[in-house]
KOLKEGU-708023 format. One record per residue (C-alpha): residue in one letter; chain; x, z, y. Coordinates in steps of 0.25 Angstrom, whole numbers. Example, Ala and Ser with C-alpha at 12.3 -4.5 7.8 and 13.67 -1.06 7.14 Angstrom:
# KOLKEGU-708023
+------+------+-------+-------+-------+
| code | unit |    xx |    zz |    yy |
+------+------+-------+-------+-------+
|    a |    A |    49 |    31 |   -18 |
|    s |    A |    55 |    29 |    -4 |
+------+------+-------+-------+-------+
***
This chain:
# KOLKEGU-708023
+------+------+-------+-------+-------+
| code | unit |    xx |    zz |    yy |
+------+------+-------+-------+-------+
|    x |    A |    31 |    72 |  -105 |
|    x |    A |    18 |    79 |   -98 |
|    x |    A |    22 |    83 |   -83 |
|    x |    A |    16 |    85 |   -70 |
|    x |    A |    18 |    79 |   -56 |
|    x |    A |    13 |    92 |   -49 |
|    x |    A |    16 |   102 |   -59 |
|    x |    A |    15 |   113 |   -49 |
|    x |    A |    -1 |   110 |   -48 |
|    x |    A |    -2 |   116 |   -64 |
|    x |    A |    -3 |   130 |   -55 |
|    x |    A |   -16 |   128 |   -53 |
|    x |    A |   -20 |   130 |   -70 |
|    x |    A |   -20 |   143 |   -66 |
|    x |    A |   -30 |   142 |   -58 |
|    x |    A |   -37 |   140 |   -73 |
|    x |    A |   -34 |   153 |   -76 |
|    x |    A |   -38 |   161 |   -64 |
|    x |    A |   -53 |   154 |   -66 |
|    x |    A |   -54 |   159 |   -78 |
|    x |    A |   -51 |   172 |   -76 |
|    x |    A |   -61 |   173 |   -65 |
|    x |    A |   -71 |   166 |   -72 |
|    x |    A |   -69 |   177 |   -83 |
|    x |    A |   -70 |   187 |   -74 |
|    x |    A |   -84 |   181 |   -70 |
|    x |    A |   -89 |   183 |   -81 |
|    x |    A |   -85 |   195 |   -84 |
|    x |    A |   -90 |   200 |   -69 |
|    x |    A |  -102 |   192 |   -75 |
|    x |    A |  -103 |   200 |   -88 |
|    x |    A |  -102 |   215 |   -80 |
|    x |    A |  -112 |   211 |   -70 |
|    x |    A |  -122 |   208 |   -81 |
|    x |    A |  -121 |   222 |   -88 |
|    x |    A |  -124 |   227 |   -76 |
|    x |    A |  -138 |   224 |   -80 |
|    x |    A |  -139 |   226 |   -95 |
|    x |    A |  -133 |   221 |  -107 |
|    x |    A |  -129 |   206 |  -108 |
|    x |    A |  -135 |   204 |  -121 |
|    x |    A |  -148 |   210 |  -114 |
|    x |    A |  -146 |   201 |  -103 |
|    x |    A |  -142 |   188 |  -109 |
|    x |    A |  -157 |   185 |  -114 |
|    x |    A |  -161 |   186 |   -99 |
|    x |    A |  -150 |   174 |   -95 |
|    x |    A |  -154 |   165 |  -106 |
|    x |    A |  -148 |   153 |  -100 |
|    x |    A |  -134 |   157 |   -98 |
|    x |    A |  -124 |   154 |  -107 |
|    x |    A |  -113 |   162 |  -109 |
|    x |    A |  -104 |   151 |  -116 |
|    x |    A |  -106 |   140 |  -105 |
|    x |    A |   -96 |   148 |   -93 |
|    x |    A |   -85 |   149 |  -101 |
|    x |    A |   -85 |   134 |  -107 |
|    x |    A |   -87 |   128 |   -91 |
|    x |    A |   -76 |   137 |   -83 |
|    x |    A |   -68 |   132 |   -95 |
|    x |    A |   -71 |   118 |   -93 |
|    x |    A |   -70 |   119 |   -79 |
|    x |    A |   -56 |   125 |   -80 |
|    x |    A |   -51 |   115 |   -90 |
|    x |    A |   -55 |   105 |   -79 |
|    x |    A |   -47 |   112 |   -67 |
|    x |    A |   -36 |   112 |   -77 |
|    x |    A |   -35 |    99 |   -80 |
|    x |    A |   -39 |    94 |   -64 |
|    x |    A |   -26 |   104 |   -61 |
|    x |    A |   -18 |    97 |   -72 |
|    x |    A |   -22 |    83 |   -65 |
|    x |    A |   -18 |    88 |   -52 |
|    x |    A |    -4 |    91 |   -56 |
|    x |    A |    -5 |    76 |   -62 |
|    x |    A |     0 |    77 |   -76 |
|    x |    A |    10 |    66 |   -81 |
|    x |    A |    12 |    62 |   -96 |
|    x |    A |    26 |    54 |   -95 |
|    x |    A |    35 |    44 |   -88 |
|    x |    A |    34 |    29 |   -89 |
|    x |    A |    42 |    19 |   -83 |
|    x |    A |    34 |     9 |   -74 |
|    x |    A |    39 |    -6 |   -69 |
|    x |    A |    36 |    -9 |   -56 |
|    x |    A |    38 |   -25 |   -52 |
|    x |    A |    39 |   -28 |   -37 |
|    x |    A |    34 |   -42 |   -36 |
|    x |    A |    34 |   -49 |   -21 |
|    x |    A |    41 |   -60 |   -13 |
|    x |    A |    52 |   -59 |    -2 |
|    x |    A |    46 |   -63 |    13 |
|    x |    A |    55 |   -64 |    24 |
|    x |    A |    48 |   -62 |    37 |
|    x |    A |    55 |   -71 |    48 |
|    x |    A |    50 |   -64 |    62 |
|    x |    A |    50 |   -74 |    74 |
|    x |    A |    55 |   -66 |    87 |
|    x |    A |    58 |   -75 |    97 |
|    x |    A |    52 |   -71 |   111 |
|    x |    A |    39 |   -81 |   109 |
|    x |    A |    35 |   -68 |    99 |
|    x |    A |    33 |   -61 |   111 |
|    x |    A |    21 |   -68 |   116 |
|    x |    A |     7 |   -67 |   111 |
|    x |    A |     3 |   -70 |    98 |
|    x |    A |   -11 |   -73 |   107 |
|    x |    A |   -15 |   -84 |   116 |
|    x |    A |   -15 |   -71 |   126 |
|    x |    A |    -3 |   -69 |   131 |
|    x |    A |    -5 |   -54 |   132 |
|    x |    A |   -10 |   -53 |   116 |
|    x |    A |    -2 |   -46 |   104 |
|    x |    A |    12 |   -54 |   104 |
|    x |    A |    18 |   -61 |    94 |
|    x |    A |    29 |   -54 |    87 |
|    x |    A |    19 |   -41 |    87 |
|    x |    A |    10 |   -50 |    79 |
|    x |    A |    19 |   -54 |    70 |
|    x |    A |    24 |   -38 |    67 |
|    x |    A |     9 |   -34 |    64 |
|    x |    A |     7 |   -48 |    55 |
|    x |    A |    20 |   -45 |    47 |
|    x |    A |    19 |   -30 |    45 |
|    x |    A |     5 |   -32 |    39 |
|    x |    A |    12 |   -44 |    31 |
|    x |    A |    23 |   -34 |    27 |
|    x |    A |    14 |   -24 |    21 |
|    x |    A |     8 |   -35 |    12 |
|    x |    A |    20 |   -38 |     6 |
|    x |    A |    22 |   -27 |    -5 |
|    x |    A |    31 |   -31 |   -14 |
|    x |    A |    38 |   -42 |    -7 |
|    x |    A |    50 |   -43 |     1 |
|    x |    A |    51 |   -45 |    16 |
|    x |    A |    62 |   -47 |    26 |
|    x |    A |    61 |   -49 |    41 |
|    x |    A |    68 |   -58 |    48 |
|    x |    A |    68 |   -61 |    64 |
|    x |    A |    71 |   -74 |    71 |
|    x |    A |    72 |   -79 |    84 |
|    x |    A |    84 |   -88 |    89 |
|    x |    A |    89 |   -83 |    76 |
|    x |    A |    85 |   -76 |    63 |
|    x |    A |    90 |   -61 |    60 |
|    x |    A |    85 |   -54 |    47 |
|    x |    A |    77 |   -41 |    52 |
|    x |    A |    77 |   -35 |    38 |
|    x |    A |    82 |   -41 |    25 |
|    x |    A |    71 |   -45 |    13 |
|    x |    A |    68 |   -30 |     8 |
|    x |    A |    55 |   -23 |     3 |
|    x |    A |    55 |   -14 |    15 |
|    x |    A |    44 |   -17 |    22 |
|    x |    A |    44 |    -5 |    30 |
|    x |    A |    58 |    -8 |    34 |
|    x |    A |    51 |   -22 |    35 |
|    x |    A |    40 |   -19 |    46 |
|    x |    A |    48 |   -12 |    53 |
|    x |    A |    59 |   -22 |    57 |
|    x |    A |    47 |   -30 |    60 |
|    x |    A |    41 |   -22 |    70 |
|    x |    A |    57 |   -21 |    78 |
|    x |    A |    56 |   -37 |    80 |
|    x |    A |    56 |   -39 |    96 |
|    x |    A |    58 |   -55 |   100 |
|    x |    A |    63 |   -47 |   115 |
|    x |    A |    76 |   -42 |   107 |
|    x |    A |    80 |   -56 |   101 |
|    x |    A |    91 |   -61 |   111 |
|    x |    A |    91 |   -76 |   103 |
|    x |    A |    78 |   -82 |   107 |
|    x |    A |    70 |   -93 |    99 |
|    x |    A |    62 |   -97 |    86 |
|    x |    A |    73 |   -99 |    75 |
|    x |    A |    65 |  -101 |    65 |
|    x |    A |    76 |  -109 |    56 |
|    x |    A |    83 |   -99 |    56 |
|    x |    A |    72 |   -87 |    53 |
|    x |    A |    69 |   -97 |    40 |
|    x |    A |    81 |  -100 |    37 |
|    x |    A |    85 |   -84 |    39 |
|    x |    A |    74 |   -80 |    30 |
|    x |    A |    77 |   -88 |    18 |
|    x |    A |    89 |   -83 |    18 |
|    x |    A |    84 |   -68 |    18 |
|    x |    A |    77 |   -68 |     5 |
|    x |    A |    84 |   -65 |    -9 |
|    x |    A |    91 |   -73 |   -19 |
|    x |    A |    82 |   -73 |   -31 |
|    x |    A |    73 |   -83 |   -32 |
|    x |    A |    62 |   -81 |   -39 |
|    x |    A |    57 |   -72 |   -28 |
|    x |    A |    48 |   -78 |   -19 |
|    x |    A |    51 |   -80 |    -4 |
|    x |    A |    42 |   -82 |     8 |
|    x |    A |    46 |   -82 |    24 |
|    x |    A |    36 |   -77 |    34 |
|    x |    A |    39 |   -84 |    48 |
|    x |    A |    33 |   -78 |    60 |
|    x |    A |    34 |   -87 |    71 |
|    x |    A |    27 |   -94 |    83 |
|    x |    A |    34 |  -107 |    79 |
|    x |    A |    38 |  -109 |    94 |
|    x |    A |    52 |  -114 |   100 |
|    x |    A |    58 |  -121 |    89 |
|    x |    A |    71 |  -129 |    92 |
|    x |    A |    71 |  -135 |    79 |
|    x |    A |    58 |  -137 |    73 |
|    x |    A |    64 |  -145 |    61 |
|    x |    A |    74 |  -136 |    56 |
|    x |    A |    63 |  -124 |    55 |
|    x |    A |    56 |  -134 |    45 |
|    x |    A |    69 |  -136 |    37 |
|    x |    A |    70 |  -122 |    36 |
|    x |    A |    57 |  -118 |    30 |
|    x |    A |    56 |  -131 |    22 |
|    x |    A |    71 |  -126 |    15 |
|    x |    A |    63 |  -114 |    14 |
|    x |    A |    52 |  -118 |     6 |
|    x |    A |    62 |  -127 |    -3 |
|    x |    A |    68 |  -112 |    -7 |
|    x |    A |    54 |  -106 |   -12 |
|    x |    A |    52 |   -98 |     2 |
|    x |    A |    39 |  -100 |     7 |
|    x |    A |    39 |  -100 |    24 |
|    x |    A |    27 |   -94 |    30 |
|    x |    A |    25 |   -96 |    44 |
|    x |    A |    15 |   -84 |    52 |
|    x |    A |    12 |   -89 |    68 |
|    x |    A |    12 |   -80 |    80 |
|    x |    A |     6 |   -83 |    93 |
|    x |    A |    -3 |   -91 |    99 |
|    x |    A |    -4 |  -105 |   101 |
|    x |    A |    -7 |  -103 |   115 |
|    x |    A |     6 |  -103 |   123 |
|    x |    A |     6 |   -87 |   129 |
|    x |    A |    19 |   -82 |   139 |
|    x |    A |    31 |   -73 |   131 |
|    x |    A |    30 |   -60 |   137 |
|    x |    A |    43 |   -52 |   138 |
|    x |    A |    46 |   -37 |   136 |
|    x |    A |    50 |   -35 |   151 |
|    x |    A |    39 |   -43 |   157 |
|    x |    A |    36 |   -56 |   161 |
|    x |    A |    36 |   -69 |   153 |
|    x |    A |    47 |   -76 |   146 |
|    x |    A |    51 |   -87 |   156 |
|    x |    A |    55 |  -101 |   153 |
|    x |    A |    70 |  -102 |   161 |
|    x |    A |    65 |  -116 |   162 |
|    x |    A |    52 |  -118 |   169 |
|    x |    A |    53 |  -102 |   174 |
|    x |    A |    38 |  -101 |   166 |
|    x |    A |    35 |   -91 |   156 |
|    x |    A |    38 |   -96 |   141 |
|    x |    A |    24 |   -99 |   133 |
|    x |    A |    25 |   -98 |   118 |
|    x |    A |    14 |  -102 |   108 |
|    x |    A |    13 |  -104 |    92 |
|    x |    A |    17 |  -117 |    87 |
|    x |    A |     7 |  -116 |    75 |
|    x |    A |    11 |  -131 |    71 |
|    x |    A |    25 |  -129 |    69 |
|    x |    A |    22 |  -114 |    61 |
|    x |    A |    16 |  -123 |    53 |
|    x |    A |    24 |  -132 |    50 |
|    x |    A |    35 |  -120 |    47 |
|    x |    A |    27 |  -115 |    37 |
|    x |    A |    23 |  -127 |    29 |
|    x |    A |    39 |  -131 |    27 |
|    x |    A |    39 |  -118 |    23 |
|    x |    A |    27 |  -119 |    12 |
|    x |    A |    21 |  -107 |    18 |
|    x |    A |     9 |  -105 |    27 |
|    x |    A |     8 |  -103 |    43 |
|    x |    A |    -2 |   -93 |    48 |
|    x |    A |    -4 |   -89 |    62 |
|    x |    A |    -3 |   -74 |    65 |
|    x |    A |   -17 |   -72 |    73 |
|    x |    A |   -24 |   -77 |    60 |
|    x |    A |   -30 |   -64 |    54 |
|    x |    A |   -27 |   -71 |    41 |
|    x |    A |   -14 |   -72 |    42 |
|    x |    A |    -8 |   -61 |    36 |
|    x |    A |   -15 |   -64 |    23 |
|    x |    A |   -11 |   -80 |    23 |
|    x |    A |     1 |   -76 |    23 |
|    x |    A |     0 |   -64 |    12 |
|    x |    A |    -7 |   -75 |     4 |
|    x |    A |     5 |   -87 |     6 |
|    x |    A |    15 |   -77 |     2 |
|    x |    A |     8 |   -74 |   -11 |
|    x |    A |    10 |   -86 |   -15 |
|    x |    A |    27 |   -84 |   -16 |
|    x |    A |    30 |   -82 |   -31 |
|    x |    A |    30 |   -68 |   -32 |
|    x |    A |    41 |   -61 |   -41 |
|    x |    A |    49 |   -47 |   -45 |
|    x |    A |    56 |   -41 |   -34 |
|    x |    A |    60 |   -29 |   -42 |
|    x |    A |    56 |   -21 |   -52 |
|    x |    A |    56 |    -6 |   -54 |
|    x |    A |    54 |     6 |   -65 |
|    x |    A |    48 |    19 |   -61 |
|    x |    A |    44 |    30 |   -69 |
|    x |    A |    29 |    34 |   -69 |
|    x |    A |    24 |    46 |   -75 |
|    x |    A |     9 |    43 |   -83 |
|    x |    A |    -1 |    49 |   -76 |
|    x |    A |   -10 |    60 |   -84 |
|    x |    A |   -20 |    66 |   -71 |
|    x |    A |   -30 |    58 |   -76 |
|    x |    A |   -31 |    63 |   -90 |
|    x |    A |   -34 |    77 |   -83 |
|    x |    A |   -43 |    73 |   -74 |
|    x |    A |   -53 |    67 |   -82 |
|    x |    A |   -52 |    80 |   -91 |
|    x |    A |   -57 |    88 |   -81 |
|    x |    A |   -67 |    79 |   -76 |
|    x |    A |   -73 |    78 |   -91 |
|    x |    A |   -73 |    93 |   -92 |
|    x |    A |   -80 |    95 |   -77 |
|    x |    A |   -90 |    85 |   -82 |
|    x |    A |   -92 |    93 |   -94 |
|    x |    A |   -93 |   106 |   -87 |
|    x |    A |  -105 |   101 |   -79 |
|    x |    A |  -113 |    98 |   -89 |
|    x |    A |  -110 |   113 |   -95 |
|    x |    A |  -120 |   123 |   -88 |
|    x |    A |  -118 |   138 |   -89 |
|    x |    A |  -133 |   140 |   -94 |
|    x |    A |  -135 |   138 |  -109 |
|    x |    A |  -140 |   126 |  -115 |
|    x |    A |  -153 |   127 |  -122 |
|    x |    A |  -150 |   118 |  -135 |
|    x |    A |  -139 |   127 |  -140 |
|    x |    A |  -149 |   141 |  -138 |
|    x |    A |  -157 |   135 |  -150 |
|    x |    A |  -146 |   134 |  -160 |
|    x |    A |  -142 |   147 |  -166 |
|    x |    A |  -126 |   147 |  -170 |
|    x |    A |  -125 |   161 |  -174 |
|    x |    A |  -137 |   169 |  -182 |
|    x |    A |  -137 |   183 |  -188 |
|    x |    A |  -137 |   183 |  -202 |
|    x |    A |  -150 |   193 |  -205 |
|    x |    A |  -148 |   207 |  -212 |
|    x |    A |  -157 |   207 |  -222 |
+------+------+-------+-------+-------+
***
């Protein structure tokens, strides 16, 4: 079946038409004004290098040309297939440390970009290279709360990443346990797809150091690569508050220094049989882009859609061979031809 996608721009053919009719028109314009000055077989000897065969065959080139660039334009199709589409990717579940130590800065200056803001602007630009995979977002602090469920909504995605405040979290602390343990939990039954945990975290404050590298090791055991991203410095700064002020230790009545523990970030991520890279790398991003590569990519769904087979281009070159060809053919005669006589007057005898 022959159709078109904008069948209303056929209109313009009769443009094809109206050119024609004006270029007869010229001519015959042309043709009066001549008389005026004799008799065209008189005249035609003094215009010896016009041709009057060479007009008509190039606004006939020229208006099969804007035919078919008109036909082009309203991007002729010659049929329907149908077209499988294969979605390859992994699953990533993104845990999101939000304990109040995000607040600081991810700087030895205690007055730089803070934590939790560099941690968005890492993960929305890890987000947008995901493609195909799947991502969830989970959020952790005394305890661990899914955020959104795994999905291939990214948009949905980055933006339940830029509401994460650390000031809104009532149970305070670094649970990562629970984060990994929360995590593995959030990814889907099949098997064969391949699974990866990002963990953003300073690594600081841990009650139970030991029970964060059971968990990542039990995670490595089920085929889930742990990959640990550091925020902060590992310079102590103050945590700054939303109110003002520092946040104070009740104990000593001095503000509360944080710093990242790059030792124990380490350590995460090796039970984990992933990498730790520290977020004020520039490399970062594409460390970890590269170590999630290596999860065994497989189906995550397929889909059938009908495309129509695209005919443009078979109209296009048209043209432009026959707008080639009308350069090369000159209104003036061509000397060769004047020489060979196709037609001669049998002789009365």
């Amino acid at each position: 079946m022959f159709s078109f996608a904008y069948p209303k721009l056929l209109m313009l053919l009769l443009l094809v038409p109206a050119f024609i009719t004006m270029y007869a028109w010229a001519r015959y314009a042309r043709a009066k004004n001549l008389k005026k000055f004799g008799n065209l077989k008189v005249l035609a000897p003094l215009m010896p290098e016009v041709s009057p065969y060479k007009p008509p065959i190039k606004i006939t080139l020229e208006m099969i040309a804007l035919a078919m660039i008109i036909i082009a334009f309203a991007r002729p199709w010659g049929g329907v297939k149908d077209e499988k589409t294969v979605k390859e990717g992994i699953e990533v579940v993104i845990a999101v440390d939000a304990s109040n130590s995000m607040l600081a800065s991810s700087t030895p200056d205690e007055n730089g970009i803070d934590r939790m803001r560099t941690a968005k602007l890492i993960l929305e630009k890890l987000i947008n290279r995901l493609d195909n995979d799947r991502v969830g977002l989970i959020v952790y602090a005394g305890d661990a709360y899914t955020l959104i469920p795994v999905t291939s909504d990214y948009v949905s995605a980055k933006m339940f990443l830029n509401s994460i405040d650390p000031s809104s979290i009532d149970n305070q602390g670094t649970n990562i346990t629970a984060a990994i343990d929360m995590a593995a939990k959030s990814f889907s039954e099949d098997k064969k797809i391949g699974k990866a945990i990002i963990l953003i975290t300073d690594a600081e404050d841990l009650e139970d150091p030991q029970s964060v590298m059971d968990a990542a090791k039990t995670a490595a055991r089920n085929d889930i690569q742990l990959d640990v991203v550091g925020l902060g410095s590992t310079t102590p700064v103050p945590i700054p508050l939303k109110r003002g002020g520092y946040l104070i230790n009740p104990e000593t009545g001095e503000p509360v220094r944080t710093a990242l523990n790059e030792d124990l970030a380490t350590e995460i991520a090796s039970a984990g049989k992933g990498i730790y890279v520290n977020a004020s790398n520039n490399d970062a991003l594409n460390e970890l882009d590269k170590q999630l590569d290596t999860v065994k990519k497989t189906a995550l769904e397929s889909s059938f859609s009908a495309i129509h087979d695209e005919l443009f281009a078979i109209f296009v070159w048209v043209a432009l061979i026959i707008i080639v060809i009308d350069i090369f053919v000159l209104d003036r005669k061509i000397s060769w031809l004047d020489k060979i006589t196709f037609f001669k007057k049998e002789e009365k005898k």
